[in-house]
N, C-alpha and C positions, 0 to 999 in steps of 0.2 A: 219761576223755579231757579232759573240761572241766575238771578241776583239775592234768594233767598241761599243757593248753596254758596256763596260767593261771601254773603254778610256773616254764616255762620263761619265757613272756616279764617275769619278774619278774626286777630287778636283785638285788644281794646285800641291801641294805637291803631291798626290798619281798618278798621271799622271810623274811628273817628276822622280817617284822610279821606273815605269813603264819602262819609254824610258830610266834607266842606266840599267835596269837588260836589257832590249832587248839590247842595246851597249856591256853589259860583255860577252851576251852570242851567240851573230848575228855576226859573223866579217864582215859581208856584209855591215853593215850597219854604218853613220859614222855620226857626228856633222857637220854642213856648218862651224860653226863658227871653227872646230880645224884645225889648221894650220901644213905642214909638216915640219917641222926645222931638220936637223942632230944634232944628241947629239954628246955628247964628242967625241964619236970614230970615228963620222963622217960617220957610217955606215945605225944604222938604225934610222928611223924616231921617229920623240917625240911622233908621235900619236901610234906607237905601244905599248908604255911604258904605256899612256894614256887606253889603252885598256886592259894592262896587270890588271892595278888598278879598272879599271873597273870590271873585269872578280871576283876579290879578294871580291869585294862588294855583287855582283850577289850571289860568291857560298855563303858567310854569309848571305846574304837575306833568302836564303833558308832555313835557321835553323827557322825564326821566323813564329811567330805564324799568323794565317789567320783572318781576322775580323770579327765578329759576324755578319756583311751583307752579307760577302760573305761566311759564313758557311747557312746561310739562302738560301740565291736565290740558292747556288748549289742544295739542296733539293727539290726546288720547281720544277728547272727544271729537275730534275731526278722525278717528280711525276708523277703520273697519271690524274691531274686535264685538265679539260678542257681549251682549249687558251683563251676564256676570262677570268676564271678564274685565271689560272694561271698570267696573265699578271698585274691580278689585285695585286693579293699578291705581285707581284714585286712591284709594283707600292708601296702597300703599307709598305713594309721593311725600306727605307732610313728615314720613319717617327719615326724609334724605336730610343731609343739615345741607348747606350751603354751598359745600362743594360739590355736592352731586352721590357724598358717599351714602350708606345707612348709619344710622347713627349708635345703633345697638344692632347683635346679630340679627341676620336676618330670619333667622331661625326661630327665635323669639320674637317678631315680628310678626311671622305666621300665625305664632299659637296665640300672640295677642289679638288679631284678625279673624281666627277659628276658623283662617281658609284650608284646607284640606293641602296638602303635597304638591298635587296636581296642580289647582287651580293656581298656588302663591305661583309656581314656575311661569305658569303662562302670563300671569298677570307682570311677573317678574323680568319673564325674555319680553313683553312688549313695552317696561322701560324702560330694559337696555337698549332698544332696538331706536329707542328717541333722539332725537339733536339736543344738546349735543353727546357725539359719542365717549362713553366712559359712563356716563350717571347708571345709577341705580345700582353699583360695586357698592361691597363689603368693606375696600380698603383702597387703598392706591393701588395696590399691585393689580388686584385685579381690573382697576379702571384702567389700566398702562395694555392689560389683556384684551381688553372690550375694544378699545380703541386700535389696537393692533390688529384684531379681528375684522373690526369694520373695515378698512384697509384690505381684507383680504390676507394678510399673513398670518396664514392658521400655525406656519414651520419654521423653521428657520434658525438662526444662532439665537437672534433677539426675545422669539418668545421661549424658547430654550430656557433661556437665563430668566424670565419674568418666571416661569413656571417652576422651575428644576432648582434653579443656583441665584432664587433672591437674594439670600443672606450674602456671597460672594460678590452679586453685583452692588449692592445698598454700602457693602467694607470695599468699593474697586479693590477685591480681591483677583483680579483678572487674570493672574497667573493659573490659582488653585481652580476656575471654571475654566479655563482653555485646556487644562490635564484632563477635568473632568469628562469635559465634551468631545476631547480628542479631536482639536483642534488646534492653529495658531493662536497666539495671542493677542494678536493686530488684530485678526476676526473678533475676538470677544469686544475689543478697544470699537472696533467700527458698529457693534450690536446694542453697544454701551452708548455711543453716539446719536443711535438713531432711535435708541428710547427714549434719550436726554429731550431729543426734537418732539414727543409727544405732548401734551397738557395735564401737568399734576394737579391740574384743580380745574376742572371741566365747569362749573359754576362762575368761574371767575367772571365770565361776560354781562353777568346779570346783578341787580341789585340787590346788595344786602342789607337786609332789616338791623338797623340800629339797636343799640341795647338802650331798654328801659329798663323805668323801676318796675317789678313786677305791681300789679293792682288785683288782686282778688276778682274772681267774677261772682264766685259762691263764699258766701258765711256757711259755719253747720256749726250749732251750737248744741248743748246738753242742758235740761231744765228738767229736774222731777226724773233722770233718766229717760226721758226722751228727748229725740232728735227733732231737730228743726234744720230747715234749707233753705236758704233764700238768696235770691238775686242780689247783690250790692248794687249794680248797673251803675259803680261810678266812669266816670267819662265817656258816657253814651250819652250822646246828644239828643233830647227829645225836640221828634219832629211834627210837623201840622202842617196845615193846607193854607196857604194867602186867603185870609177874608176878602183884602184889598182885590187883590189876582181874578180873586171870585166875582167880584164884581165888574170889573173892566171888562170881563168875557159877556158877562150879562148885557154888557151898555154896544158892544162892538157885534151888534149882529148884521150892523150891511157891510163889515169887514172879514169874510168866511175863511181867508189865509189866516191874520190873526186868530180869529176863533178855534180853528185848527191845531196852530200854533200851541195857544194858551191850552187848548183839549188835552194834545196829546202832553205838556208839562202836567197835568191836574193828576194825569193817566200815571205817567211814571212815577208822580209823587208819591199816587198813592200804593202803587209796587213797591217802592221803597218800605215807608211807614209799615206795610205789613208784612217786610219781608223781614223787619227789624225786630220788629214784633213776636213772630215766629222765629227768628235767631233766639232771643231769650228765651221762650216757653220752651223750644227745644232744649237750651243748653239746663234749664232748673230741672225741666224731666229728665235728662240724660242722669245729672248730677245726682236726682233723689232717686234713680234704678242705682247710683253707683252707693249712694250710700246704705241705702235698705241689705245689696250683696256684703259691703263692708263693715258691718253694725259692729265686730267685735274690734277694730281698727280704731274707730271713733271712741270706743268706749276707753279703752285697755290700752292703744297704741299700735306706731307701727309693726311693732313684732310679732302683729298678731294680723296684720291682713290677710286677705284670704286668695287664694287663686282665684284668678277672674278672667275672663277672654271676651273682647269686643262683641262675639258673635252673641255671648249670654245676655246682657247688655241690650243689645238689636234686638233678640228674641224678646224680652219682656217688656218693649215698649214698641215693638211692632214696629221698626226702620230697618232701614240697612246698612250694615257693616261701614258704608262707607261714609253713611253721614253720623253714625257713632265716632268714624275718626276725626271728620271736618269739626264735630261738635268737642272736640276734649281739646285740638291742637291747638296750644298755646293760651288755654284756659286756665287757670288758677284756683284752686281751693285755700278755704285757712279755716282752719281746726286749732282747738286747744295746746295740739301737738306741733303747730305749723304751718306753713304754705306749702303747697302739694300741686305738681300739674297733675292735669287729669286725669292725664294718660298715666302718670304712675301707679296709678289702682288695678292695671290691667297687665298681671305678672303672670310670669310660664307656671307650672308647676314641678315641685322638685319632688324628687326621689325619697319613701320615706319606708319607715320599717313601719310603723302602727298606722294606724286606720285614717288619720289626718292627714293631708297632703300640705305640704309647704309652698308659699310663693315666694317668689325671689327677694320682691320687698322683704318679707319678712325675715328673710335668710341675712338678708343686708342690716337689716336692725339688730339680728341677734350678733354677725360679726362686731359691729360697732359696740353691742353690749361687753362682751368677750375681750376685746381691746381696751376700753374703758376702767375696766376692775382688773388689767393685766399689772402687774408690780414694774415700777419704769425700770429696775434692776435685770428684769429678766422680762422683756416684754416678747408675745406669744406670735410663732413663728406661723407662717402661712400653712406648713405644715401640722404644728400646734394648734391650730384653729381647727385644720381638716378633719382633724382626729376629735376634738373637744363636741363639733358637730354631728359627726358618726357617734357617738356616743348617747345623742339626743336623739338620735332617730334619724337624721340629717344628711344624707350620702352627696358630696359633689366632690368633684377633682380640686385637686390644691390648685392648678391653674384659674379657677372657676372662682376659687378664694382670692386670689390675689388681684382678678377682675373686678369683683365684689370689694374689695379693699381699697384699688385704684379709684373708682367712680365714687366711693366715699371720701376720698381725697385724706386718706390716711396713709405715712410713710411707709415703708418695710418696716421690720421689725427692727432691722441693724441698724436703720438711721430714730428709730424712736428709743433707744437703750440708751437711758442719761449715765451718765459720764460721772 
């Protein structure tokens, strides 16, 4: 089970460093595709050589460092919290990016999890409550709070100013926060100091996953109006059992250590092979629950997907929450319209006057439509958006718009006005 939750929530890259280090260090275990040729000397095979380089990678692997998710989830399951709770905090871990923060609010986080109020908190205080101190904040500031906290300083000038007078400490405004707090100015200067001494990026100590090219995990195509879903499984290594391996175990039975040996490699192999196995069936069923809820998305486009929450998802193929999230994190779809992670299918719902409810996705596709046919003369003000949307049926705050504008990686309005 722990090497099956492990191969799903790995991307294609972290899956294929998975299956070389088990090849450097399983000799049972072997590639379908390597082929056996006699080298030069015509003795022994190319795949032994193959394996040798293998084994060379494995032991350097081992030198590097572990990643801030999985210095996380090992703690949670060494905890003492309860299995829903616990499950939840997994769930919610793959949401951190790198530093330690969430990557979107965590509010929507929730409703993309379907965990109730209650439950996000507890799963939420258990981890903040992890090594290191700060992960699982909203933002810096409150990482700067979390970690002041652990420390024990609930009071003080310092978290004063984290909590009360950010904006004054972030502009070393320290005049306008000493009036305010009715205090000296040295004090703020000294509060200023020993925030500076905290860690703005609580992640730093662990490894960072490298940027790839992204690679599709899932096709969905359209034929005749109906949907199709299918696995692509490029750069998934297909694995098998040594014939070879099989056989020396056969021939070594008045040697019961080797026999042992070779047993328990045949053992693990084949935990692997089926854990791999089971990664994929999972992630094609996950994907064809996600498309069956998303039909008008696939057909119509993004402006049209639908509200959706991990927990609906879980329900209709009978898992849990948390391996809904292992299964989408850092999974890839490509549709007509695109490449899509997974997890982008799984939006809050917004606020609407008629009887349909909005997801955010779609909220975001009709900004970018909105923008698009705006006249570069007079192009439409986040305000102008707000309003153009309340009109549709649509209620969000102009803040909400200019979020949804940012993550689209579209300017303000002032810097998009040609000239």
């Amino acid at each position: 089970m722990q090497m099956f939750m492990r191969a799903l929530q790995a991307n294609t890259a972290e899956l294929s460093e998975i299956v070389t280090q088990a090849l450097a260090s399983n000799p049972a275990l072997e590639e379908l595709s390597t082929t056996r040729e006699p080298d030069r000397n015509g003795d022994a095979p190319a795949a032994a050589r193959e394996r040798t380089r293998r084994h060379d990678v494995f032991l350097e692997s081992l030198t590097e460092q572990t990643t801030l998710s999985a210095h996380l989830e090992e703690q949670i399951r060494s905890s003492a919290l309860s299995p829903a709770t616990e499950a939840a905090a997994l769930a919610i871990i793959p949401y951190l990016n790198h530093h330690g923060f969430f990557a979107e609010a965590p509010e929507q986080v929730a409703r993309e999890l379907g965990l109730s109020a209650s439950r996000f908190q507890k799963a939420l205080r258990a981890v903040q409550d992890l090594d290191p101190a700060g992960v699982g904040a909203a933002d810096l500031r409150e990482s700067l709070i979390l970690q002041l906290q652990r420390k024990g300083e609930h009071g003080g000038i310092p978290m004063q100013l984290l909590r009360d007078h950010w904006d004054e400490l972030v502009r070393h405004r320290y005049a306008d926060a000493a009036r305010a707090l009715d205090v000296e100015e040295e004090a703020v200067h000294i509060a200023a100091r020993r925030i500076a001494r905290l860690n703005p990026d609580p992640g730093s100590a662990f490894a960072r996953a490298e940027l790839n090219v992204i690679t599709p995990d899932i096709i969905v195509t359209t034929e005749d109006g109906e949907l199709t879903v299918t696995l692509t499984e490029d750069g998934i290594p297909r694995l098998a059992l040594s014939a070879d391996y099989r056989q020396m175990m056969a021939e070594q039975a008045d040697k019961p250590e080797l026999r042992s040996y070779l047993s328990r490699c045949f053992r693990e192999g084949r935990e692997l092979i089926r854990a791999l196995n089971d990664r994929q069936q999972t992630i094609l069923t996950v994907a064809k629950a996600i498309v069956a809820r998303q039909q008008a998305f696939f057909h119509k486009g993004p402006e049209h997907m639908a509200p959706l929450k991990m927990e609906d998802i879980a329900a209709d193929i009978n898992v849990s929450i948390s391996t809904i999230s292992r299964a989408v994190r850092g999974k890839y779809l490509k549709c007509r319209f695109g490449v899509f992670e997974l997890r982008r299918f799984f939006t809050a719902t917004l606020p609407s006057d008629g009887a349909d409810s909005h997801a955010a996705g779609a909220v975001q596709a009709r900004i970018r439509q909105l923008i698009e046919a705006e006249s570069p003369n007079r192009p439409l003000s986040d305000a102008a958006i707000e309003a153009s949307l309340a009109q549709e049926g649509i209620h969000i705050a102009r803040r909400t718009v200019a979020k949804y504008r940012e993550q689209l990686r579209i300017l303000p309005a002032s810097l998009r006005r040609k000239k």
